[in-house]
ChimeraX commands (.cxc) that place a marker at each C-alpha (Angstrom):
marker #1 position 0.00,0.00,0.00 radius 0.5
marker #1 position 2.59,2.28,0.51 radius 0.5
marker #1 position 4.77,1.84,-2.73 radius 0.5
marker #1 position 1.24,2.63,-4.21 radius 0.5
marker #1 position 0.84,5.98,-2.39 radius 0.5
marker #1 position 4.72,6.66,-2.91 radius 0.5
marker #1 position 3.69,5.97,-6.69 radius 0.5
marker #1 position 0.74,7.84,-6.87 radius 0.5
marker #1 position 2.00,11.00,-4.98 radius 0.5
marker #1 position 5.48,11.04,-7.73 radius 0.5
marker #1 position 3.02,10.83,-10.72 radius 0.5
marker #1 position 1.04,13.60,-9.61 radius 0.5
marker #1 position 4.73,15.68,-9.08 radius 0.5
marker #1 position 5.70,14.75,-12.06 radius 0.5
marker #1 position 2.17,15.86,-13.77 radius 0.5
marker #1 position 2.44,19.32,-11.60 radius 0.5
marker #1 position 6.14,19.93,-13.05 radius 0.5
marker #1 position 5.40,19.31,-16.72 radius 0.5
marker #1 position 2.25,21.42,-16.00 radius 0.5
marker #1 position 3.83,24.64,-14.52 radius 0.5
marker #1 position 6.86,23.94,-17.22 radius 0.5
marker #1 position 4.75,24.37,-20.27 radius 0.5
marker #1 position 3.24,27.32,-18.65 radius 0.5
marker #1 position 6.42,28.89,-17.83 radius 0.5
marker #1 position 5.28,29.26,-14.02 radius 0.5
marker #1 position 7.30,29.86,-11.12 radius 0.5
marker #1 position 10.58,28.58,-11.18 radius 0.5
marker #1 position 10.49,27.89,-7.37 radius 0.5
marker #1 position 7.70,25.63,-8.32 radius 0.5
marker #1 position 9.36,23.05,-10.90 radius 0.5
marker #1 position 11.98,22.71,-7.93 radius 0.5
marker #1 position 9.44,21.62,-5.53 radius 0.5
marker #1 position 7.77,19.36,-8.15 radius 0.5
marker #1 position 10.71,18.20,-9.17 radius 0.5
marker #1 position 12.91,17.36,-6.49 radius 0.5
marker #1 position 9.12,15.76,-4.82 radius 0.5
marker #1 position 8.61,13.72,-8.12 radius 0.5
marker #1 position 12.63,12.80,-8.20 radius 0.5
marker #1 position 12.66,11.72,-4.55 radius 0.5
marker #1 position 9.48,9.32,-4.60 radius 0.5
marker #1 position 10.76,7.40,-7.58 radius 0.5
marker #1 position 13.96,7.17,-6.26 radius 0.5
marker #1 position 12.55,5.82,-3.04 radius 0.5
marker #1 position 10.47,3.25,-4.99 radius 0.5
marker #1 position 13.77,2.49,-6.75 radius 0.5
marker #1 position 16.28,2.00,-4.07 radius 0.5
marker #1 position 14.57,1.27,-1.02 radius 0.5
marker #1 position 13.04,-1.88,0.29 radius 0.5
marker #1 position 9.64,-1.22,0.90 radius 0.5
marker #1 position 7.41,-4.09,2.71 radius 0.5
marker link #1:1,2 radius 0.2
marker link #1:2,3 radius 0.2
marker link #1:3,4 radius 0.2
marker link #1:4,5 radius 0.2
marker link #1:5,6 radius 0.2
marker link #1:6,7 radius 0.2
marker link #1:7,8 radius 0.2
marker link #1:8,9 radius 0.2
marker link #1:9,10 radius 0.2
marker link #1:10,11 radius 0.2
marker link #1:11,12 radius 0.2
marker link #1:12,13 radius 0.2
marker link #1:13,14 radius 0.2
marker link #1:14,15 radius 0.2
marker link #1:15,16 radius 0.2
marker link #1:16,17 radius 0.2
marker link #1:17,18 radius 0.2
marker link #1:18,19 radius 0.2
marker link #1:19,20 radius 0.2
marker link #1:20,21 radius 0.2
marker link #1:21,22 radius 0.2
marker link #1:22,23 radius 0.2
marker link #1:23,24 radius 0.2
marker link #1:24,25 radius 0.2
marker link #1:25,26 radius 0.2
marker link #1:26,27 radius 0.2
marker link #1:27,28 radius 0.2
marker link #1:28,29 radius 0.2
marker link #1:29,30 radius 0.2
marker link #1:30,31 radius 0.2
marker link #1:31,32 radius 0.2
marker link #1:32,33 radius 0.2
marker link #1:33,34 radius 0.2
marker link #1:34,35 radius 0.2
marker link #1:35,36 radius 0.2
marker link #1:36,37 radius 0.2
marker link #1:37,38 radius 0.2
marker link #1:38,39 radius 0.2
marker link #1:39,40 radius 0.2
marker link #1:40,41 radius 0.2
marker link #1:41,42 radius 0.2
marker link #1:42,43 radius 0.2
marker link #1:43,44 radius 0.2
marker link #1:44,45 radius 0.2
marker link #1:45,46 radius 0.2
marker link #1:46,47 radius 0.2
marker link #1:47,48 radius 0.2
marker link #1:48,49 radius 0.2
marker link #1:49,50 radius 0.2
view
């Protein structure tokens, strides 16, 4: 259940970042995105989750 939510939550930061990208939004914003989006898939990645 939790890789699912980990999943879910990166997708949507990922979504949110290519959103405010093509919109040419607040750079402050793709960082937060970003980084969020980066971080959750590199948890799913790396990180034994049980």
């Amino acid at each position: 259940m939790a890789a699912t939510l980990i999943f879910v939550v990166a997708c949507w930061c990922g979504h949110r970042y290519r959103y405010v990208w093509k919109a040419e939004g607040p750079t402050w914003q793709l960082w937060v995105y970003g980084v969020a989006a980066a971080v959750g898939l590199l948890m799913l990645g790396f990180i034994p989750i049980v």
